[in-house]
C-alpha positions in Angstrom: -160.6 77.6 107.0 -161.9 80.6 108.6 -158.8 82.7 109.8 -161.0 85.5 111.0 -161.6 83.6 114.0 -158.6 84.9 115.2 -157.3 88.1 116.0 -155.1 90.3 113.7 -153.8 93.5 112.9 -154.6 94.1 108.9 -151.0 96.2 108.1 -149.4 94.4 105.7 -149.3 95.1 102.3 -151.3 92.2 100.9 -151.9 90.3 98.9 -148.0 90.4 97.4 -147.3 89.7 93.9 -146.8 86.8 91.9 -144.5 87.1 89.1 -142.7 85.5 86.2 -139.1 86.0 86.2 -138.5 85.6 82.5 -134.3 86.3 82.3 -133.5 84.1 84.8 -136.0 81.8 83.3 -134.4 81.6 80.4 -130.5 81.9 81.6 -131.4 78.8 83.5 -132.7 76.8 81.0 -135.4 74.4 83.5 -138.3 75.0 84.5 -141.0 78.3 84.4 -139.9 80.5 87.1 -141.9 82.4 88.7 -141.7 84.6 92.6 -143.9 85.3 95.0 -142.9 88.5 96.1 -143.3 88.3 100.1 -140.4 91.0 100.3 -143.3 93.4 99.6 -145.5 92.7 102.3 -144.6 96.7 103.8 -143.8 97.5 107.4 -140.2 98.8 107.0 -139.5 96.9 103.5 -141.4 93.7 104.3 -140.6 90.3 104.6 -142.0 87.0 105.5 -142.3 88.0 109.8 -145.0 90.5 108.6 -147.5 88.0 108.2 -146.5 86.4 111.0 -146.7 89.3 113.2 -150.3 90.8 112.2 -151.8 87.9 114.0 -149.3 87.8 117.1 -149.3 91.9 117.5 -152.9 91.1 117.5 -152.5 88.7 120.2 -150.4 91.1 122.3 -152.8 93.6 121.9 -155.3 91.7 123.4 -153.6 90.6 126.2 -152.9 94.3 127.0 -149.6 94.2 126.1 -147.2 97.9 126.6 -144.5 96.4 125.4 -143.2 93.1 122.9 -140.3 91.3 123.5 -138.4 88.8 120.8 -134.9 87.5 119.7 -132.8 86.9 116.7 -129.6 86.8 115.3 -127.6 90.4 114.8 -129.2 91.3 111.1 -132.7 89.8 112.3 -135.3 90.7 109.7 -138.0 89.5 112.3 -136.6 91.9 114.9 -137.1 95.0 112.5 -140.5 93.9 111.5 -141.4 93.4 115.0 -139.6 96.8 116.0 -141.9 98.2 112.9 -145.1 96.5 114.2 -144.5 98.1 118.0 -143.8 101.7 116.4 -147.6 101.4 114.4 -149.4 100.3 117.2 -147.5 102.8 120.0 -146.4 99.8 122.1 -142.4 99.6 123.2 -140.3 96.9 121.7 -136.9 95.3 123.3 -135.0 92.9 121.1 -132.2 90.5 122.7 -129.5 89.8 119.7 -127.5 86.7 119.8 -124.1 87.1 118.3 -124.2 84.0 116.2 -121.3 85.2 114.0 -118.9 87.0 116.6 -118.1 89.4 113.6 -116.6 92.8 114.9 -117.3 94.7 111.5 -119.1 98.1 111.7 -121.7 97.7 109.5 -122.8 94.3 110.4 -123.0 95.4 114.0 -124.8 98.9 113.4 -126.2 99.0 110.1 -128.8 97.2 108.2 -131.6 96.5 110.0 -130.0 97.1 113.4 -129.8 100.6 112.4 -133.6 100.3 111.5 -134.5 98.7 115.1 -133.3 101.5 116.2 -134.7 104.6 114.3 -138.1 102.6 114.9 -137.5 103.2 118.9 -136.5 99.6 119.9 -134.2 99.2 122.7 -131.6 96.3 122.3 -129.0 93.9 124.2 -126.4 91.4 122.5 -125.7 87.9 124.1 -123.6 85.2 123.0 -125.0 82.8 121.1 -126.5 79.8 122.9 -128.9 77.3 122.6 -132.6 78.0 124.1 -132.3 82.0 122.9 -136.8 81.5 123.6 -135.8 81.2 127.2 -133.6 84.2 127.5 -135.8 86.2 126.4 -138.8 85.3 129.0 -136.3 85.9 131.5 -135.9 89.5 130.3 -139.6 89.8 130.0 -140.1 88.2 133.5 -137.9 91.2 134.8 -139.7 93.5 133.3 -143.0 92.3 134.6 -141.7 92.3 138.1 -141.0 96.4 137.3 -144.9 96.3 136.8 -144.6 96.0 132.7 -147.1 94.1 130.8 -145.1 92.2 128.4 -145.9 89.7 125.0 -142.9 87.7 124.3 -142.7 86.9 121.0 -140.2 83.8 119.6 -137.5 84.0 117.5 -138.9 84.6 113.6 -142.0 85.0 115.2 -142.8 80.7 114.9 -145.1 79.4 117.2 -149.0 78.5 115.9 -150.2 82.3 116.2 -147.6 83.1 113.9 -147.7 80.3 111.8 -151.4 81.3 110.7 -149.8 84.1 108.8 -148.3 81.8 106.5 -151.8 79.7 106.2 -153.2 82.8 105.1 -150.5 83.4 102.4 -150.9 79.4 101.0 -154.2 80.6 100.6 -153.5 83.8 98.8 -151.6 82.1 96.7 -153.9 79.6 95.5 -156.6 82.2 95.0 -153.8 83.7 92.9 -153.2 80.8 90.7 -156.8 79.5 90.4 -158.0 82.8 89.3 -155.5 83.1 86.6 -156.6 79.4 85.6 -152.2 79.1 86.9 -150.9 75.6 87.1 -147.7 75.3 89.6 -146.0 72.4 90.2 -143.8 73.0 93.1 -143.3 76.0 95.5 -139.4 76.4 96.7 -138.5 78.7 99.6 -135.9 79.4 102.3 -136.9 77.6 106.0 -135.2 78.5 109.3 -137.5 79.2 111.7 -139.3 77.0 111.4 -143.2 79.1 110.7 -143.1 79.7 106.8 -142.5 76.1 106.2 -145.2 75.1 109.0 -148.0 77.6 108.1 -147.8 77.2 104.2 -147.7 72.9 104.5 -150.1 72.7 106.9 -151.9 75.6 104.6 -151.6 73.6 101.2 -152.6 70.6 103.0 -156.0 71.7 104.3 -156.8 72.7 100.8 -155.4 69.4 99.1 -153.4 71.8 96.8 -151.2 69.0 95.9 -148.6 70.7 95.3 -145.2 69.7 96.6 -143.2 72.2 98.9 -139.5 72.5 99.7 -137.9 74.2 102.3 -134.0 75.1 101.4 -132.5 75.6 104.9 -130.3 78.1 106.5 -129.1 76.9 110.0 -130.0 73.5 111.5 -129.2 70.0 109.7 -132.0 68.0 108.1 -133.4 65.9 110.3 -133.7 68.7 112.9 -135.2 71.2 110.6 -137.9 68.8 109.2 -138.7 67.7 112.7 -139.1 71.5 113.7 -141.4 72.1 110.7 -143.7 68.9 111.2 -144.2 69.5 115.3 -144.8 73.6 114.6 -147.3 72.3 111.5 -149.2 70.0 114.0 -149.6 72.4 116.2 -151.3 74.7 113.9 -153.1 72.5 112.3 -154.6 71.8 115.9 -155.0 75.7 116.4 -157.0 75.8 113.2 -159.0 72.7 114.0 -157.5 70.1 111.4 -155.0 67.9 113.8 -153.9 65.5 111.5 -153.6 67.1 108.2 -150.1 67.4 107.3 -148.7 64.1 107.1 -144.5 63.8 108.3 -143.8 63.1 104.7 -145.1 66.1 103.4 -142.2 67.7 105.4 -139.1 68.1 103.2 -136.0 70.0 103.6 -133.1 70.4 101.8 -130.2 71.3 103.9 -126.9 71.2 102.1 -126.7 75.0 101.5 -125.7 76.2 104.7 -122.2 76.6 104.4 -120.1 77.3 108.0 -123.7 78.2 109.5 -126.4 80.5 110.1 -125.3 84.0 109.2 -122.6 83.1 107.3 -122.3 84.2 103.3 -121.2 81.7 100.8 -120.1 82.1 97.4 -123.3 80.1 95.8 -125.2 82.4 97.6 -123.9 85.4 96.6 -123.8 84.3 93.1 -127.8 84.2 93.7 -128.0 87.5 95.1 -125.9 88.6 91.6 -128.2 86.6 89.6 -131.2 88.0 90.7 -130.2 91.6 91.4 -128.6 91.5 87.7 -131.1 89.5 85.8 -134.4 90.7 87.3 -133.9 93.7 90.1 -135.1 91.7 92.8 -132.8 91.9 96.2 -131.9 88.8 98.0 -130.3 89.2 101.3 -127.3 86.7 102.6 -128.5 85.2 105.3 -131.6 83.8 104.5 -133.6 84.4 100.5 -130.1 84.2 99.1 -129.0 80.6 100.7 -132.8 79.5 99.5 -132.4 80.7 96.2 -128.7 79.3 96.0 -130.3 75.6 96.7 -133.1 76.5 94.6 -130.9 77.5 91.6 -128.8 74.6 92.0 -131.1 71.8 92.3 -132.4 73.8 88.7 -128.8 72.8 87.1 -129.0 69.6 88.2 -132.1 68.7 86.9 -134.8 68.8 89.9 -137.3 70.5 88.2 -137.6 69.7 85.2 -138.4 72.4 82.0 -141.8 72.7 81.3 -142.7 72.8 84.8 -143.7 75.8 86.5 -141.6 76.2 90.2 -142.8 79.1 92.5 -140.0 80.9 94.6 -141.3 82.4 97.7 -138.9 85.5 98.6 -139.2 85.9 102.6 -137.7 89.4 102.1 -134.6 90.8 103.8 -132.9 92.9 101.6 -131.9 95.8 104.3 -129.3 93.1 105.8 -127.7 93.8 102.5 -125.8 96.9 104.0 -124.9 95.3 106.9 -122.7 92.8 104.8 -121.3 95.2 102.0 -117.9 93.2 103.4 -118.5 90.2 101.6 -118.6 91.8 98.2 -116.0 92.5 96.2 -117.1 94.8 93.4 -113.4 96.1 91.9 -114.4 95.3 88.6 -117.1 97.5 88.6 -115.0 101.0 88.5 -113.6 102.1 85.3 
């Protein structure tokens, strides 16, 4: 698979590590645990959208692009990497954020990475939430261009086929990781919402015959629409890279019955993951998205999913900053003596 056919913008801290997480290894009593550490990919604390967006910055740089345009939820951790991405390469970034939560609390609405967009130079405009968010935005590039701009609109988490390849890349990364440590994994476990992590790394593992089974925990749209969203982005790809046909709809899986009330929203099994994690092994998971994959991921562990003496990859896509946009949902009272 030769990814260098392709434009890109090398900025991202690569390749991340892969680690064994021994504590919560043993406080869970399953399988092997170990993390692939994409929360460490750089660009204003990292995240999954940084692969994304080296080969879609790339793409807008090409196209002569002055200015990127994208959408996400409030706490987006694509639109601070993209806002990132635009302040490297001296090109100006606008982010439209839909209010998917209609919270009115300070820090969620000014802090975290909203507070990052900014300081990186971003410009931004809240909407209400609605359903074609990809359309909104090329109407606000459309106006711009009619001002004479030269605009690259980018989708929301940065998940069509350009950005997809990032995540291609990484299922090769981390097979060259595993093979050269003489590794065996039996499963790879991480949190799907956009749709382009899920799609790069099947369609990824598939061209390689990795054979390794992978599971998207989800964090906004109900089964059935997620996997269908995943298999049509993974086709496409696959098409891009010259392998239509690959990834099979059956090698499609997602598991969406940790969502709670919806995209956005904490719940209490994910918070206890963010605990777990931050307690047991110093890694960060943010609310919204690692934190409701590792919640699923954690459960389906208790219940006996993966079963001890197996070794289960979890792929953290990053988005720790959001943390301090959501201090409200914690209660730490105990914690003062």
């Amino acid at each position: 698979m030769h990814l260098s056919r392709f434009p890109r913008r090398f900025l991202a801290h690569l390749p991340t590590p892969l680690e064994r997480l021994d504590r919560l290894t043993k406080e869970l009593g399953g399988p092997e645990i170990w993390i692939k550490r994409d929360d460490c990919t750089g660009m204003s604390t990292g995240g999954n959208k940084t692969r994304k967006l080296e080969f879609l910055m790339a793409e807008a740089e090409l196209q002569g692009a002055e200015m990127v345009i994208t959408q996400g939820a409030t706490q987006s951790n694509h639109a601070r990497q993209t806002a990132a991405f635009a302040a490297k390469m001296g090109m100006g970034c606008h982010i439209v954020l839909e209010d998917r939560t209609g919270s009115n609390n300070a820090n969620y609405n000014n802090n975290g990475n909203v507070l990052l967009d900014h300081l990186h130079g971003a410009t931004t405009e809240k909407r209400p939430s609605g359903p074609d968010f990809n359309a909104v935005i090329e109407d606000v590039a459309n106006e711009m261009r009619a001002d004479g701009k030269k605009v690259y609109t980018i989708p929301g988490g940065g998940s069509n086929p350009t950005g997809a390849l990032g995540y291609v890349n990484c299922a090769f990364e981390l097979l060259g990781q595993v093979n050269n440590s003489g590794m065996q994994i039996d499963h790879i476990v991480h949190a799907t919402g956009s749709a382009g992590t899920q799609a790069g790394l099947i369609t990824g593992l598939k061209a390689m015959n990795a054979q390794i089974p992978l599971l998207g925990i989800g964090v906004r749209a109900p089964k059935a629409k997620q996997e269908e969203n995943v298999y049509n982005l993974a086709c496409k790809t696959a098409e891009k890279l010259g392998c239509p046909g690959v990834v099979l709809r059956e090698d499609v899986v997602a598991n969406t019955d940790y969502v709670g009330e919806g995209y956005g929203i904490p719940t209490e099994s994910g918070l206890e993951a963010i605990r777990m994690f931050a307690e047991l092994e110093a890694i960060l998971l943010d609310p919204v998205y690692s934190a409701k994959g590792a919640a699923g991921f954690i459960d389906l562990i208790r219940k006996g999913h993966f079963k001890k003496g197996e070794r289960v990859v979890f792929l953290h896509t990053g988005g720790s900053v959001a943390l301090f946009g959501y201090d409200a949902a914690f209660d730490f009272s105990d914690r003062w003596s």
